[in-house]
TORFIFI-116062 format. One record per atom (N, C-alpha, C): atom name; x negated, y negated, z negated. Coordinates in nm, 3 decimals. Layout:
BEGIN
(vexlo CA; (X; Y; Z))
...
***
This chain:
BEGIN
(vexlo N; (1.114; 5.945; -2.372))
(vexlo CA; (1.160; 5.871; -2.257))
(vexlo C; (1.048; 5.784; -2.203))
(vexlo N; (0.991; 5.712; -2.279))
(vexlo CA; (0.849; 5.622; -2.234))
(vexlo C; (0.779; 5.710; -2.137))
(vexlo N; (0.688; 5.809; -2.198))
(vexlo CA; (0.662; 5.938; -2.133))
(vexlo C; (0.670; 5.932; -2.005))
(vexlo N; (0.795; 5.995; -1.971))
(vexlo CA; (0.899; 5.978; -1.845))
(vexlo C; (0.854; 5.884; -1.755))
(vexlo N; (0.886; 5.801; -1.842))
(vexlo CA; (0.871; 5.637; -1.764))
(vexlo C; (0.746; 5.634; -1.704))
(vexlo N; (0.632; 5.641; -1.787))
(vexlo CA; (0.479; 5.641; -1.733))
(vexlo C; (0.431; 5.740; -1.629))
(vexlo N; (0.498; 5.865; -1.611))
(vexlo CA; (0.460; 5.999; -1.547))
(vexlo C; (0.535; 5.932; -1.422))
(vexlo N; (0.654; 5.868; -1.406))
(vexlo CA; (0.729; 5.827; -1.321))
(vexlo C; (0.668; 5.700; -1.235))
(vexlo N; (0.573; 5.633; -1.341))
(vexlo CA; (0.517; 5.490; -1.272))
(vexlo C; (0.380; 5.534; -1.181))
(vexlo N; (0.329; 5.633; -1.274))
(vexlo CA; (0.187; 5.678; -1.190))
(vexlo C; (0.208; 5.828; -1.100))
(vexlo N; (0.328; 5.821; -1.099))
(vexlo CA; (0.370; 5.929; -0.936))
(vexlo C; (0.379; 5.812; -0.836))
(vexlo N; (0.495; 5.703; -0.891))
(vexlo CA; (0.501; 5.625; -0.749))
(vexlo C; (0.385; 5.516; -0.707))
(vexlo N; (0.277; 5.517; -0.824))
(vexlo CA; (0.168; 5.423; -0.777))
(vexlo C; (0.079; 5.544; -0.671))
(vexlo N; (0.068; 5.643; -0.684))
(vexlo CA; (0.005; 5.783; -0.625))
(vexlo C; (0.034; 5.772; -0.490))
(vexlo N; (0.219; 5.789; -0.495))
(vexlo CA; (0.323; 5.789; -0.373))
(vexlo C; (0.256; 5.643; -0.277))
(vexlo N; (0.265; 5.538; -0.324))
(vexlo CA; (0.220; 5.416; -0.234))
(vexlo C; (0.071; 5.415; -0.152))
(vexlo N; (-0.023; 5.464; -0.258))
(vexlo CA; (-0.135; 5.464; -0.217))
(vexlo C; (-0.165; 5.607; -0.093))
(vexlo N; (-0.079; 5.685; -0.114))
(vexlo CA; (-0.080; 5.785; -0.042))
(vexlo C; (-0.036; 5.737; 0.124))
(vexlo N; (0.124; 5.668; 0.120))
(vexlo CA; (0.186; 5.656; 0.216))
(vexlo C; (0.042; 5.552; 0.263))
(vexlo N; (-0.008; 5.431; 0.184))
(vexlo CA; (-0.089; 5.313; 0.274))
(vexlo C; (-0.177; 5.401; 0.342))
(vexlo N; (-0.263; 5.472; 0.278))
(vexlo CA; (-0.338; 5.576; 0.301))
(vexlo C; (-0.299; 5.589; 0.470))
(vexlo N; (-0.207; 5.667; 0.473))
(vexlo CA; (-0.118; 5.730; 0.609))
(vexlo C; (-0.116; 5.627; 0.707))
(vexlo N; (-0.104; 5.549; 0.659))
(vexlo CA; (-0.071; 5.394; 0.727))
(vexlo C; (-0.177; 5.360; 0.801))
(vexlo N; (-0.308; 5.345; 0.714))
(vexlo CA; (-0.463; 5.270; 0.758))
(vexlo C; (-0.519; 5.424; 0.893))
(vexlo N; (-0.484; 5.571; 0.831))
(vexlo CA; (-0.579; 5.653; 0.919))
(vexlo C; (-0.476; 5.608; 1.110))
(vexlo N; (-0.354; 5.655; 1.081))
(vexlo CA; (-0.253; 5.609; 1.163))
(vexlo C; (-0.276; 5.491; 1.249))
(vexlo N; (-0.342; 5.378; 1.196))
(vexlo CA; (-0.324; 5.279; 1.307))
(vexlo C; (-0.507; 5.297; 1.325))
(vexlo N; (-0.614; 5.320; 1.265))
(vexlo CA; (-0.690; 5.374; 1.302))
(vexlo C; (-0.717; 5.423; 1.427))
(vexlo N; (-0.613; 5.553; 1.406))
(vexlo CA; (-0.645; 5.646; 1.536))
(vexlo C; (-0.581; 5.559; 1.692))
(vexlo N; (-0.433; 5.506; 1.646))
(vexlo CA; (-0.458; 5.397; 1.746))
(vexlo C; (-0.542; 5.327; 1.821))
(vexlo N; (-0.591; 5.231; 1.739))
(vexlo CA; (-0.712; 5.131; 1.768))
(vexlo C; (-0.795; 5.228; 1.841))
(vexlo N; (-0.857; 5.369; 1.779))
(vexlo CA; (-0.977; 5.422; 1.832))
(vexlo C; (-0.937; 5.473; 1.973))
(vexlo N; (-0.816; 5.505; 1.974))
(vexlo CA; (-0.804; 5.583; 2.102))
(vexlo C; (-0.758; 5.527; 2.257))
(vexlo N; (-0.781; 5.433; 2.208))
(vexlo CA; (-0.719; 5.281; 2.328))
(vexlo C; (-0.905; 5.340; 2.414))
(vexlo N; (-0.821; 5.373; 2.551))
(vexlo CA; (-0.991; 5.340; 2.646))
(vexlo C; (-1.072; 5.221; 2.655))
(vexlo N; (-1.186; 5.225; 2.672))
(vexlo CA; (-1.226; 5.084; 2.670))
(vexlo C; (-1.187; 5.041; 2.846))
(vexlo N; (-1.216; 4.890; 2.814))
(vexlo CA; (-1.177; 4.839; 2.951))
(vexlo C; (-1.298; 4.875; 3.043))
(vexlo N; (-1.234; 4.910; 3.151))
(vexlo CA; (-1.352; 4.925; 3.267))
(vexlo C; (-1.325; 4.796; 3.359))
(vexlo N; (-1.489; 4.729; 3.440))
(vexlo CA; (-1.447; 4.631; 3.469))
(vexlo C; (-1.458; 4.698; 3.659))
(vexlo N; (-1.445; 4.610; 3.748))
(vexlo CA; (-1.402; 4.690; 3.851))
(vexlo C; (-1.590; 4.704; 3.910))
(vexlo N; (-1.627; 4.744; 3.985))
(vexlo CA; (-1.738; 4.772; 4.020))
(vexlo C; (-1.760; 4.646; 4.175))
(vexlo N; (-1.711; 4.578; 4.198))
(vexlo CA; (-1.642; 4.503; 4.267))
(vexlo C; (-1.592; 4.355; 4.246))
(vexlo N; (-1.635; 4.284; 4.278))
(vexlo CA; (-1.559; 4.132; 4.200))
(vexlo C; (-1.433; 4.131; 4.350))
(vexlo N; (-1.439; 4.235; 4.462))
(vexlo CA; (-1.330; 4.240; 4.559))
(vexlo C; (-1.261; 4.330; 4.558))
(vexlo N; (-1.269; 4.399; 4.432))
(vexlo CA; (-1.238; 4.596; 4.428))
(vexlo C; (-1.074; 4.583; 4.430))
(vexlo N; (-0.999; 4.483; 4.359))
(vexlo CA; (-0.853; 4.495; 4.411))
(vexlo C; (-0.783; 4.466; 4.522))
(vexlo N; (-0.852; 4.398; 4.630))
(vexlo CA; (-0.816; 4.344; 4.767))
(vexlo C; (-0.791; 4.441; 4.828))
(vexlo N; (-0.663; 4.401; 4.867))
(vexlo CA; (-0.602; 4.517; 4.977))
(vexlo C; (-0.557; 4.440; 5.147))
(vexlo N; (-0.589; 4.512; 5.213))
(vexlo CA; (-0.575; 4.361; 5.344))
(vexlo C; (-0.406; 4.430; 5.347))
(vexlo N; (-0.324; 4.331; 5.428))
(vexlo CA; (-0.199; 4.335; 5.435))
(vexlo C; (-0.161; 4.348; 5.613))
(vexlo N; (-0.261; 4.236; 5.618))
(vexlo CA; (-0.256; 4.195; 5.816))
(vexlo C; (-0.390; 4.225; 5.867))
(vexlo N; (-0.328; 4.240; 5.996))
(vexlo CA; (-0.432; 4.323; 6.105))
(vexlo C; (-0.396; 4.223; 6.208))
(vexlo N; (-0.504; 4.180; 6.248))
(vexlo CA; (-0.550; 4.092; 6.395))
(vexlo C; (-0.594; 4.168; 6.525))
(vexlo N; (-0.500; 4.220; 6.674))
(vexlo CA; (-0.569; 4.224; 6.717))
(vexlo C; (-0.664; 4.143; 6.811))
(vexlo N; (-0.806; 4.170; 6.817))
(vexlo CA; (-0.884; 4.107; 6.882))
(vexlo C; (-0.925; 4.143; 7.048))
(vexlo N; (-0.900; 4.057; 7.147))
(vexlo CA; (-0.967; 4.105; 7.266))
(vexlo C; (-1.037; 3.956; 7.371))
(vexlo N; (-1.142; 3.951; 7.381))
(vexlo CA; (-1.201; 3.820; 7.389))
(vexlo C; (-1.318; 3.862; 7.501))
(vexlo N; (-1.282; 3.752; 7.633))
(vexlo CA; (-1.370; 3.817; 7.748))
(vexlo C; (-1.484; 3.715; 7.729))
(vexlo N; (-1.593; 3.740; 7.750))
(vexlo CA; (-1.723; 3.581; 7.795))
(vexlo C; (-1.701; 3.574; 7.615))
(vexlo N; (-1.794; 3.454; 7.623))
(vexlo CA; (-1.856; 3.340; 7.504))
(vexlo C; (-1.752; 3.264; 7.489))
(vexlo N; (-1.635; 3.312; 7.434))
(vexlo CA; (-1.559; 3.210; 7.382))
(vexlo C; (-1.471; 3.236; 7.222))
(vexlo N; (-1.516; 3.135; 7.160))
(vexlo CA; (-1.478; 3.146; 7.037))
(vexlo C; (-1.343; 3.144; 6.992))
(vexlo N; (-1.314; 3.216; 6.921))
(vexlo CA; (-1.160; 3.258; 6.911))
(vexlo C; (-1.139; 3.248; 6.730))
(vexlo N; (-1.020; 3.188; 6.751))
(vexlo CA; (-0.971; 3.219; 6.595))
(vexlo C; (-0.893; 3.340; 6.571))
(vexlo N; (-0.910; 3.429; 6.455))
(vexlo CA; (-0.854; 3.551; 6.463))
(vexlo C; (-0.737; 3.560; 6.330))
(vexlo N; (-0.781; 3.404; 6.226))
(vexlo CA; (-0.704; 3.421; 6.080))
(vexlo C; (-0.663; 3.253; 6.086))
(vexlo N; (-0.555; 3.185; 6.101))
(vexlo CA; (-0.507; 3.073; 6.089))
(vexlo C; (-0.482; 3.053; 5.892))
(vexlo N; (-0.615; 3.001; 5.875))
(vexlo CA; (-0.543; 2.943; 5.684))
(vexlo C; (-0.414; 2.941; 5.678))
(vexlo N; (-0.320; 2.992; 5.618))
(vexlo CA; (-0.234; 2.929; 5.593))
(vexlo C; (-0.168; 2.844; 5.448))
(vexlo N; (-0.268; 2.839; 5.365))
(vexlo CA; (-0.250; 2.777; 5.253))
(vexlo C; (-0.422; 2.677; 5.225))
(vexlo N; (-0.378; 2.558; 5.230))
(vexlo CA; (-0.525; 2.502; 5.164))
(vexlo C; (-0.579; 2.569; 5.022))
(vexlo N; (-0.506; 2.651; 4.952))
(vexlo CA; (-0.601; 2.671; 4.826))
(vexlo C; (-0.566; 2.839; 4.843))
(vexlo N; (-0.562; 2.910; 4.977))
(vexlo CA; (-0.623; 3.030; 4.959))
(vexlo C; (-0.734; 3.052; 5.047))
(vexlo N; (-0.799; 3.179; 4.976))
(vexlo CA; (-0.970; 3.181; 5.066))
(vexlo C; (-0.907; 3.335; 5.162))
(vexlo N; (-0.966; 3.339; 5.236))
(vexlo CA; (-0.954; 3.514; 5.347))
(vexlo C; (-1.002; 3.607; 5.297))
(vexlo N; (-0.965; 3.691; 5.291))
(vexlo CA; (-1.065; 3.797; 5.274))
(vexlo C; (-1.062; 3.915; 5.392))
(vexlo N; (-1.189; 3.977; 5.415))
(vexlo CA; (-1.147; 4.036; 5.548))
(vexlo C; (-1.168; 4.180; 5.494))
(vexlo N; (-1.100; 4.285; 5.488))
(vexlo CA; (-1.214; 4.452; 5.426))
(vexlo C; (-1.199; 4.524; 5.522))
(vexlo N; (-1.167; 4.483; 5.669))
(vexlo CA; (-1.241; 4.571; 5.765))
(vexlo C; (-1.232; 4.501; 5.903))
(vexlo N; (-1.315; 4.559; 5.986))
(vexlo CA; (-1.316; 4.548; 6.137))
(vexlo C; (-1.364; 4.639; 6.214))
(vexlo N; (-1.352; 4.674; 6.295))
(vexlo CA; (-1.348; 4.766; 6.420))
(vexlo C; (-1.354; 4.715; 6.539))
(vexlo N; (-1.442; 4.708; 6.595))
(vexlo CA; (-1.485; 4.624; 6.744))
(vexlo C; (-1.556; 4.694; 6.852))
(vexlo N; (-1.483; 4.698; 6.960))
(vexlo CA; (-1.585; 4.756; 7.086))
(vexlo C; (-1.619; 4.655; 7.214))
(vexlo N; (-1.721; 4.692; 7.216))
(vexlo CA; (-1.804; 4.603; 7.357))
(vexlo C; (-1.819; 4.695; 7.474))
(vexlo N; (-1.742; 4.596; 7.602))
(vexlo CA; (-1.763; 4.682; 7.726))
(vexlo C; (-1.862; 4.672; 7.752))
(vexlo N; (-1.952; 4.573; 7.753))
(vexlo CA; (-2.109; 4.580; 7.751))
(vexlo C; (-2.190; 4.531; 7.627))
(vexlo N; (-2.326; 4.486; 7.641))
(vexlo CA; (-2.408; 4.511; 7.521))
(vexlo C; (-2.364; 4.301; 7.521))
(vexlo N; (-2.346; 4.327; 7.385))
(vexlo CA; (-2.341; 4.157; 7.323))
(vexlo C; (-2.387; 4.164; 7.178))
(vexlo N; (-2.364; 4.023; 7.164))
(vexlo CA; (-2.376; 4.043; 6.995))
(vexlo C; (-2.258; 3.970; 6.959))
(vexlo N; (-2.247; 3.920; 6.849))
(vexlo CA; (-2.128; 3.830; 6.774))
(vexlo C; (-2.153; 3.790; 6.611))
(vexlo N; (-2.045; 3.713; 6.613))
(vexlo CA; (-2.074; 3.606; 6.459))
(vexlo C; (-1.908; 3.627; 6.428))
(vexlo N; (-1.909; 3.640; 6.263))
(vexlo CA; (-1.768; 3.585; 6.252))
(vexlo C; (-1.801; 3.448; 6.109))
(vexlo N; (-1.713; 3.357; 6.180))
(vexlo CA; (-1.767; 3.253; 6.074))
(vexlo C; (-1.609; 3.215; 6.033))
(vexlo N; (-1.665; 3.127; 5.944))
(vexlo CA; (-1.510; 3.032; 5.882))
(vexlo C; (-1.519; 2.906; 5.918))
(vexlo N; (-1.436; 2.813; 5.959))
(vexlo CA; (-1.434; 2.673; 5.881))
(vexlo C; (-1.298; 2.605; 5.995))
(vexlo N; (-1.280; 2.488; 5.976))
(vexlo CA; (-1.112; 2.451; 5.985))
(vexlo C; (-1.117; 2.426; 6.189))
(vexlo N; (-1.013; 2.374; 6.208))
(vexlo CA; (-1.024; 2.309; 6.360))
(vexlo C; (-0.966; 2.438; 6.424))
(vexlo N; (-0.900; 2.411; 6.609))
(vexlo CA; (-0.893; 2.548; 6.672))
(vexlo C; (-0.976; 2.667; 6.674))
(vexlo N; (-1.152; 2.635; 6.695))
(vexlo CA; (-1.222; 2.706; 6.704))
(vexlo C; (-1.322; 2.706; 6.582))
(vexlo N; (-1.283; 2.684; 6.431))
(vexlo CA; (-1.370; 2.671; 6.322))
(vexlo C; (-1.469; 2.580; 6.371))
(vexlo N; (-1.462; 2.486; 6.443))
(vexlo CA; (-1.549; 2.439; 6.498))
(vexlo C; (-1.638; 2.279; 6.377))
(vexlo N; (-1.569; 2.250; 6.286))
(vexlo CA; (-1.593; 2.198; 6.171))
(vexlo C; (-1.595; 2.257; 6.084))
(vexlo N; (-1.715; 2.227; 5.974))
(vexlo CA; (-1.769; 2.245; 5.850))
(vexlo C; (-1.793; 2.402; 5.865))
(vexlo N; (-1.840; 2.467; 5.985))
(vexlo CA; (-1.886; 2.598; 6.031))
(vexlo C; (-1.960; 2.676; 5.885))
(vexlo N; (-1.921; 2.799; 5.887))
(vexlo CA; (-2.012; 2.866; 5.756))
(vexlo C; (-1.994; 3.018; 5.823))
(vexlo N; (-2.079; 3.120; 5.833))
(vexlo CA; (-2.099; 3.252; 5.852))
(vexlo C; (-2.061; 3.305; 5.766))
(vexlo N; (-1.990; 3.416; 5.769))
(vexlo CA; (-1.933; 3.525; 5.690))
(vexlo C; (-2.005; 3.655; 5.731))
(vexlo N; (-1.964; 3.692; 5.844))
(vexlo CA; (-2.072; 3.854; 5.906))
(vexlo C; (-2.180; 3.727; 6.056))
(vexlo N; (-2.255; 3.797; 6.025))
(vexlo CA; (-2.411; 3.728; 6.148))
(vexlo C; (-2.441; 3.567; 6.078))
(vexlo N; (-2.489; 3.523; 6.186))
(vexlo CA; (-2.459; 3.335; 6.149))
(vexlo C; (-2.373; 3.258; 6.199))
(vexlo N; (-2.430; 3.115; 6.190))
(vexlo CA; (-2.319; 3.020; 6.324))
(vexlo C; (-2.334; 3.025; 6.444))
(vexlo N; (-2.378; 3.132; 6.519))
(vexlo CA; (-2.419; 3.167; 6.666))
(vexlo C; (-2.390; 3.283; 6.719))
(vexlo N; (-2.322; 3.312; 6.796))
(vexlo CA; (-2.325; 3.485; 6.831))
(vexlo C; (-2.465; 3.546; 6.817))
(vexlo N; (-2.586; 3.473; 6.910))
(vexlo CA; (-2.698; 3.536; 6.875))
(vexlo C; (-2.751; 3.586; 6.763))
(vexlo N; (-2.698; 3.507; 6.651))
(vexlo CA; (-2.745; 3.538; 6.533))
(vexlo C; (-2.659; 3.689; 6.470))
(vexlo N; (-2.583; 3.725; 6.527))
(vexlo CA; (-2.519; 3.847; 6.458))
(vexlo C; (-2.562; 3.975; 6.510))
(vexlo N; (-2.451; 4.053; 6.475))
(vexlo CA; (-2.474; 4.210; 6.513))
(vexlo C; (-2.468; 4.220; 6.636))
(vexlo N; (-2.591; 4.318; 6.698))
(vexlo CA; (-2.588; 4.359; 6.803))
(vexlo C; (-2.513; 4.487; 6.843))
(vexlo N; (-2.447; 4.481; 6.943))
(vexlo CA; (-2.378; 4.589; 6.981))
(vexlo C; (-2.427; 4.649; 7.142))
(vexlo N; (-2.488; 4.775; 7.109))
(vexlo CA; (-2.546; 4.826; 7.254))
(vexlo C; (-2.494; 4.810; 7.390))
(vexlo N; (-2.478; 4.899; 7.480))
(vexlo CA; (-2.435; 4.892; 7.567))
(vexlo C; (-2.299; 4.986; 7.551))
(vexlo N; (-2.218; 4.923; 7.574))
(vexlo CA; (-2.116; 4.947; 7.547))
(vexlo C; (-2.102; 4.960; 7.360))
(vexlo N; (-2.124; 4.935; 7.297))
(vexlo CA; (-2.134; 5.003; 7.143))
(vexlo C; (-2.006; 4.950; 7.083))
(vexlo N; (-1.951; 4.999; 6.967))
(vexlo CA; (-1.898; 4.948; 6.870))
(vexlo C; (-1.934; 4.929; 6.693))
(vexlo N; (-1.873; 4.887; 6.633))
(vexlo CA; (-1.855; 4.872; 6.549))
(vexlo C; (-1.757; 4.872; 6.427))
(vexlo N; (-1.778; 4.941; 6.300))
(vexlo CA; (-1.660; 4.962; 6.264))
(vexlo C; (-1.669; 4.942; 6.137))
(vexlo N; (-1.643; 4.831; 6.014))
(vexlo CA; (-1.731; 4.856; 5.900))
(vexlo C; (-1.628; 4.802; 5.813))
(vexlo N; (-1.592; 4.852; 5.716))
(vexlo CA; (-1.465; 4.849; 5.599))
(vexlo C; (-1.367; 4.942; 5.598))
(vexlo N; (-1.327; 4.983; 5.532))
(vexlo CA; (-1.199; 5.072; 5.489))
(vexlo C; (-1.014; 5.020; 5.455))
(vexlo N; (-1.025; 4.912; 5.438))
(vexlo CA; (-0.907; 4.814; 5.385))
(vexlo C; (-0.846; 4.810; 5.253))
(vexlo N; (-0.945; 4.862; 5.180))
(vexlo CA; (-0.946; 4.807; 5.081))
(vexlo C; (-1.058; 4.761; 4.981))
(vexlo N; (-1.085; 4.671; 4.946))
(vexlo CA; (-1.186; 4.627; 4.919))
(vexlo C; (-1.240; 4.500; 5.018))
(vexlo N; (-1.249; 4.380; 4.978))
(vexlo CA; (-1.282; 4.314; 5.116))
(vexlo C; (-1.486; 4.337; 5.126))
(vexlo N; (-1.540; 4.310; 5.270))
(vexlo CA; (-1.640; 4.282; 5.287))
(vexlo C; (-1.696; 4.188; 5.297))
(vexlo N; (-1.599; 4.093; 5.293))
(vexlo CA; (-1.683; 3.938; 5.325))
(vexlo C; (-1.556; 3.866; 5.303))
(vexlo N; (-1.564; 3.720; 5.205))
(vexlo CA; (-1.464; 3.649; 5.220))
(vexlo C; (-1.464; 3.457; 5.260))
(vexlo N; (-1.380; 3.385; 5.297))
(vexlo CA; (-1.432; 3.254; 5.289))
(vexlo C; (-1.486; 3.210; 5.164))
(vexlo N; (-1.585; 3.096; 5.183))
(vexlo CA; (-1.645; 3.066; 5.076))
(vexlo C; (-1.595; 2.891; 5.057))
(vexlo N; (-1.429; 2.878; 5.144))
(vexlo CA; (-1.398; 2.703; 5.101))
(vexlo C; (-1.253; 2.807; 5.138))
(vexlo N; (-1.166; 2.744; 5.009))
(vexlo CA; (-1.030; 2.775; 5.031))
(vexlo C; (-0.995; 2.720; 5.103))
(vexlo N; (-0.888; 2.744; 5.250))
(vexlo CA; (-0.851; 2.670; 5.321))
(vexlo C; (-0.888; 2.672; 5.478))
(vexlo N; (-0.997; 2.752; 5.479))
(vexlo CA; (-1.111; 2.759; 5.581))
(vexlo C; (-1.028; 2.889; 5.676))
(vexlo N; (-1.032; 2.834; 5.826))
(vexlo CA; (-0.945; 2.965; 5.927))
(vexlo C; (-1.090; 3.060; 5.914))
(vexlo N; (-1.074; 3.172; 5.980))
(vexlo CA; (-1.213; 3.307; 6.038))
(vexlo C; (-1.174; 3.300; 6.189))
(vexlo N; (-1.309; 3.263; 6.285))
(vexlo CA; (-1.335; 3.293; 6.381))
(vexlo C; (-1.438; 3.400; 6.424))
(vexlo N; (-1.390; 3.452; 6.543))
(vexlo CA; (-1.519; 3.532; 6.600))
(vexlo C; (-1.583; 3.485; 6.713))
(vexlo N; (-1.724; 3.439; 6.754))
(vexlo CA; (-1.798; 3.410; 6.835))
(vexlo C; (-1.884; 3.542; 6.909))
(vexlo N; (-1.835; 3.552; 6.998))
(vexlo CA; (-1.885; 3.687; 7.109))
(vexlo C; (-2.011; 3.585; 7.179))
(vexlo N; (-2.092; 3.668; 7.230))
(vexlo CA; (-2.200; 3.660; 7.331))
(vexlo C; (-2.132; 3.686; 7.478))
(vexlo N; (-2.243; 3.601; 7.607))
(vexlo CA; (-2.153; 3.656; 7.697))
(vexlo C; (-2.178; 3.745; 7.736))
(vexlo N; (-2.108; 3.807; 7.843))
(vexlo CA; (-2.184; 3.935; 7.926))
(vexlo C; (-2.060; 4.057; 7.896))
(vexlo N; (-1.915; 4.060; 7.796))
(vexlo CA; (-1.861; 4.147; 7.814))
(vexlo C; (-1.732; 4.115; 7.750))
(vexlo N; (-1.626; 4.226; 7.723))
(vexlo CA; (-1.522; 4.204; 7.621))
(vexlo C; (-1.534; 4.262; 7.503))
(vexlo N; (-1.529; 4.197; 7.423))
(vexlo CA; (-1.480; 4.240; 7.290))
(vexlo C; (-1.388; 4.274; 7.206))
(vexlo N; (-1.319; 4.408; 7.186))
(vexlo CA; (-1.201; 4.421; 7.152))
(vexlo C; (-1.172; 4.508; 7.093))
(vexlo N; (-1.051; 4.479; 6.960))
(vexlo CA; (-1.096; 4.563; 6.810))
(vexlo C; (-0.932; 4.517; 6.759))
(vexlo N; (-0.993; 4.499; 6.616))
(vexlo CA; (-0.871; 4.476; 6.554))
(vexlo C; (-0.964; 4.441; 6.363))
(vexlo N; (-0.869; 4.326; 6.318))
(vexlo CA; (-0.982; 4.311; 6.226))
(vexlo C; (-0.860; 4.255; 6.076))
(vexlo N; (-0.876; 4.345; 5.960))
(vexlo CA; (-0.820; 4.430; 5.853))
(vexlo C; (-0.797; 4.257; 5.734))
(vexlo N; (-0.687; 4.174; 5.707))
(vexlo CA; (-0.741; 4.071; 5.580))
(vexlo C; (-0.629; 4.047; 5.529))
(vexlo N; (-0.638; 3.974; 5.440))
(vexlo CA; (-0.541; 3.916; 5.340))
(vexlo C; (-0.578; 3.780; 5.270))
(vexlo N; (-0.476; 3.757; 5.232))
(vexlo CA; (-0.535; 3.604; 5.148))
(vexlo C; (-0.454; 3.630; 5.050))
(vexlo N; (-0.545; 3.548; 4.957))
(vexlo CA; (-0.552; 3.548; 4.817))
(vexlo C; (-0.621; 3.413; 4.754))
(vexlo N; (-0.584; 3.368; 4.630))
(vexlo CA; (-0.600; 3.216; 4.568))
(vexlo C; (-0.745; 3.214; 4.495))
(vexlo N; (-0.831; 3.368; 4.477))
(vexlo CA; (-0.939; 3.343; 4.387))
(vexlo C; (-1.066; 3.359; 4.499))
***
């Protein structure tokens, strides 16, 4: 009977080490098979715009196209599309007031129409997809204006969303 007993103790010490065994390769293959994290290629790669502005603006006059509506969210814009009846240039900037006209900061060109993209005679422009932004405010809180050059109309439609980071 002892016998027994011992043949019986070192099956189920066998049996345990077997099942842990099962246990350790098992969560193993777990652990190993988890993908690693990919990070986005993009610190804007999840931005999706929601609202569309359209834009149509005759002469040199600065227009707001995104009213803040939260002091602690920033804009983000991931597209625009703009045509000129004649050759101008333009700026799109941020900062608070009707016409961003305080604490001014450039987003696409500078704080001047001159300073931005030129658009030929007659030309347009068309640059983002809507998702992904291309340019965002850099003060939460801050409206987006566009500053046209004079000499034509400008008129488009321009792709954003807001968001808290």
């Amino acid at each position: 009977m002892r016998m027994a007993w011992k043949r019986m103790d070192s099956y189920l010490k066998a049996l345990i080490v077997l099942e842990l065994s099962v246990v350790l390769v098992c969560a193993g293959l777990v652990w190993f098979s988890q993908p690693p994290k990919v990070k986005a290629a993009s610190q804007f790669a999840n931005i999706v715009c929601d609202n569309f502005t359209p834009v149509s603006i005759a002469g040199a006059v600065t227009t707001r196209i995104v009213l803040a509506g939260n002091a602690n969210m920033f804009v983000y814009l991931c597209s625009y599309n703009l045509n000129a009846s004649a050759a101008l240039t333009f700026s799109i900037i941020e900062g608070t007031g009707a016409t961003c006209g305080t604490g001014t900061a450039a987003m696409v060109g500078g704080t001047t129409a001159a300073a931005g993209p030129s658009l030929g005679i007659a030309g347009t422009i068309n640059f983002g997809g809507g998702t992904g932004a291309v340019t965002k405010t850099a003060i939460a809180g801050d409206s987006v204006c566009i500053i046209p050059s004079a000499g034509g109309t400008l008129a488009g439609v321009v792709g954003w969303t807001q968001a808290p980071y």
